[in-house]
C-alpha positions as CSV (number, residue, x, y, z in Angstrom):
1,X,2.9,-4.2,-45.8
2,X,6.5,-3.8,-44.2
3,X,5.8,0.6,-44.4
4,X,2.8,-0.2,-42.9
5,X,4.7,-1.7,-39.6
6,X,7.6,1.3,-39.7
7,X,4.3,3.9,-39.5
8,X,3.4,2.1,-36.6
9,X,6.1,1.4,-34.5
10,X,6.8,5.4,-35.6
11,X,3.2,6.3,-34.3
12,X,4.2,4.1,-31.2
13,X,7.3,6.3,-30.4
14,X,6.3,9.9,-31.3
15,X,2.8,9.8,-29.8
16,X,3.5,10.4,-26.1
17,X,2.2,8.5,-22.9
18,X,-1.2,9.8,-21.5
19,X,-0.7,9.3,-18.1
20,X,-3.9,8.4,-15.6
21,X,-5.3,10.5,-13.2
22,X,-6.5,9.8,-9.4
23,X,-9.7,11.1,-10.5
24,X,-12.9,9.7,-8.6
25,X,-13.8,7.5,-5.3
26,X,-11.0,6.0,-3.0
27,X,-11.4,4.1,0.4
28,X,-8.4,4.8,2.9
29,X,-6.6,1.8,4.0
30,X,-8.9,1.4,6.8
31,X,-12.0,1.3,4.9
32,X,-13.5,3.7,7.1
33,X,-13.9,6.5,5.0
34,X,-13.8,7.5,1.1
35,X,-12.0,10.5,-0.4
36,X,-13.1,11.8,-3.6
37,X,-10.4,13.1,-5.6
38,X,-11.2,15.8,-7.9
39,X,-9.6,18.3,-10.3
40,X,-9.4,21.5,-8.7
41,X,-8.0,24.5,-11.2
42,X,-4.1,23.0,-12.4
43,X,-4.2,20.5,-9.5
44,X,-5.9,17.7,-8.0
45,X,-8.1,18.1,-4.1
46,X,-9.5,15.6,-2.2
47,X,-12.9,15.9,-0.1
48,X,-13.2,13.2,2.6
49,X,-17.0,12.0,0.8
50,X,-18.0,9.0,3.1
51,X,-17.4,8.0,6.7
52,X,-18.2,4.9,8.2
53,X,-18.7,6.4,11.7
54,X,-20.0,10.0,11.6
55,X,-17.0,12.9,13.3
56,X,-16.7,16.1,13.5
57,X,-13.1,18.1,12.9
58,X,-12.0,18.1,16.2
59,X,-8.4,18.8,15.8
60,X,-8.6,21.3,12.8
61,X,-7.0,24.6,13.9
62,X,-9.4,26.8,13.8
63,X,-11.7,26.1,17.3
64,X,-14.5,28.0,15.2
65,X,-14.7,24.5,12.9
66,X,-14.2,22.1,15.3
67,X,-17.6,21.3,15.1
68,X,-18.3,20.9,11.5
69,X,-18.7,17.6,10.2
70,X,-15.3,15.9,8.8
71,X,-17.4,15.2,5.8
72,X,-16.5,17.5,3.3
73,X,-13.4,18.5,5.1
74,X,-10.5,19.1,2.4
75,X,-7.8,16.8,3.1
76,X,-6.0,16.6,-0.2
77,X,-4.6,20.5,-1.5
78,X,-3.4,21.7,-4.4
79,X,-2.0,18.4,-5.4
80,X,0.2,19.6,-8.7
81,X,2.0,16.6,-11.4
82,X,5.2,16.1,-10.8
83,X,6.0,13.1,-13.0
84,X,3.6,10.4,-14.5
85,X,0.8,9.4,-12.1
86,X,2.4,11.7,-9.6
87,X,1.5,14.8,-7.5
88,X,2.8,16.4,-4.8
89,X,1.2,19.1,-2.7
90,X,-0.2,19.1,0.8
91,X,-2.1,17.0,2.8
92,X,-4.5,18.1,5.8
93,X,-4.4,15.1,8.8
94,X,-7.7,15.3,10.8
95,X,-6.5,13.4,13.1
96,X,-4.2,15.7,14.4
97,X,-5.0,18.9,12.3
98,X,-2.3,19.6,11.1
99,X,-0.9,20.4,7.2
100,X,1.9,17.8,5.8
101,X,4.0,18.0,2.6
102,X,3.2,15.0,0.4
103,X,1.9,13.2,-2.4
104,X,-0.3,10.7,-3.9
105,X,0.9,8.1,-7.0
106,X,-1.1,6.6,-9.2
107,X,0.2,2.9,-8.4
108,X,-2.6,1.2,-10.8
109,X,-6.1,1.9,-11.8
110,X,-7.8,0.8,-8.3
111,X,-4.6,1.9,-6.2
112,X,-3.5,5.0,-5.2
113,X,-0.4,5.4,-2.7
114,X,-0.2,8.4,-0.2
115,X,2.4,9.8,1.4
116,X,2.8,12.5,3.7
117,X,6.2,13.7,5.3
118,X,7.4,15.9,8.0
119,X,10.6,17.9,7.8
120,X,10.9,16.4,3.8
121,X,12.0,12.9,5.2
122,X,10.3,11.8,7.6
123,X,7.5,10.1,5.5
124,X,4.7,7.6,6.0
125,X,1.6,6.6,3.9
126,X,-0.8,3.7,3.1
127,X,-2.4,2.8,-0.4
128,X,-6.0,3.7,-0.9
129,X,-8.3,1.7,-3.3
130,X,-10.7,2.7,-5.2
131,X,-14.2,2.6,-4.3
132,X,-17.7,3.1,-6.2
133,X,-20.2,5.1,-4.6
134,X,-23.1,7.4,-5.2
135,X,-23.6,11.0,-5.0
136,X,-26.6,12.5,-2.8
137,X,-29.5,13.4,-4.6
138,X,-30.1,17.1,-3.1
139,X,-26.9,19.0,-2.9
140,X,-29.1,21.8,-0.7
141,X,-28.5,18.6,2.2
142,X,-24.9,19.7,2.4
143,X,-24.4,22.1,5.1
144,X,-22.2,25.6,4.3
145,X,-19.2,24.5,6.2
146,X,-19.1,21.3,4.6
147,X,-17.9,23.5,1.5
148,X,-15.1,24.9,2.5
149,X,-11.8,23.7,3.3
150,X,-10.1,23.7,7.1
151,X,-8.1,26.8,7.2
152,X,-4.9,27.7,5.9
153,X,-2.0,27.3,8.5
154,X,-0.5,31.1,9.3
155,X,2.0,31.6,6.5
156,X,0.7,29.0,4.1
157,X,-0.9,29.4,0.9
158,X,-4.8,29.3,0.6
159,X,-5.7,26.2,-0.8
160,X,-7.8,25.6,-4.1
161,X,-11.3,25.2,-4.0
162,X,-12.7,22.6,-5.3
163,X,-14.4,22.4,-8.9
164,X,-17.7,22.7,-7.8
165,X,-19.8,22.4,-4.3
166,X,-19.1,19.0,-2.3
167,X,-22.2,16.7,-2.1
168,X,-21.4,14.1,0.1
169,X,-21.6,10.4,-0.9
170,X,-23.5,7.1,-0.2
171,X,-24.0,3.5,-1.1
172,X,-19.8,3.1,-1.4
173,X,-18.5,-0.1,-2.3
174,X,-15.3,-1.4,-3.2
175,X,-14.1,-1.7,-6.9
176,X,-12.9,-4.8,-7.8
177,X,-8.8,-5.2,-8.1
C-alpha cells in the first residue's frame, strides 16, 4: 500500500501540467460582440463571430475594406504561448484600426483577460467571458471579405490565417461562471 502512494505522488510530480487553451466563444466586456478564438497554425486568432449591432470596418487601413462587415474581421494575430495560459502577439482595434502588441491569459475556464499595449507599457485591457453560441448553417452565407483578415500594417508581418473559412455565429449566450 505505502509504494502504491510513492508511485503516485511520483506520477504527480513527473507528469507535467497541461495547461488550457482560449479555445472557443468569448463575449467582450461589453457584451456587444463575441470573438471566437481559434488555433491558427502554432498560434491562436481571433474572428470577431457575433455583433449585437451590425458595423462595418470603418477605421481599418485599408479604405478598400472599409465597407466589409466587422464580422469576420481578424482581431486576434498570431497569438504565440508564452507561459501557461498565456500568449502574446498582436491585436487589431476596430475601433481605431490600428495593430497593438498584446496578449490574452487564460484567467479561468469562462475568463479570458486581454491586454493590449502601446510603446510596450502603456497597456490596457478588459476580461472577456465565455459565451456559447451556434455556428451558421450554410457557410456559402459568408461573404469573401469576411474571410480574410484587415491588412497587414507596412512593415509588419502577414498574419495567420485562420484554420479554416469563418462562418459567422448566432444564438450566443453566456456561459455560466
Amino acid at each position: 500500500m505505502r509504494i502504491s502512494y510513492i508511485a503516485l505522488s511520483l506520477a504527480c510530480v513527473v507528469t507535467p501540467a497541461l495547461a488550457a487553451e482560449p479555445t472557443g466563444d468569448w463575449f467582450v466586456e461589453e457584451k456587444v460582440s463575441v470573438i471566437r478564438v481559434e488555433p491558427c497554425g502554432q498560434a491562436m486568432c481571433g474572428v470577431i463571430g457575433w455583433v449585437k449591432t451590425p458595423d462595418v470596418d470603418k477605421n481599418n487601413p485599408d479604405p478598400a475594406k472599409r465597407k466589409q462587415s466587422i464580422v469576420g474581421v481578424q482581431i486576434l494575430r498570431n497569438m504565440k504561448p508564452t507561459a501557461a495560459n498565456r500568449w502574446e502577439g498582436e491585436i487589431y482595434n476596430p475601433k481605431d484600426g490600428k495593430m497593438y502588441s498584446g496578449n490574452i491569459t487564460l484567467a479561468g475556464p469562462n475568463a479570458l483577460k486581454i491586454q493590449g499595449c502601446v510603446m510596450g507599457f502603456l497597456c490596457g485591457g478588459e476580461t472577456w467571458s465565455r459565451a456559447k453560441c451556434d455556428d451558421t448553417q450554410a457557410s456559402a452565407q459568408v461573404p469573401a471579405a469576411a474571410k480574410r483578415p484587415p491588412a497587414a500594417p507596412k512593415g509588419a508581418a502577414a498574419a495567420a490565417a485562420p484554420a479554416a473559412p469563418f462562418v459567422p455565429l448566432t444564438g450566443c449566450r453566456a456561459v455560466a461562471p
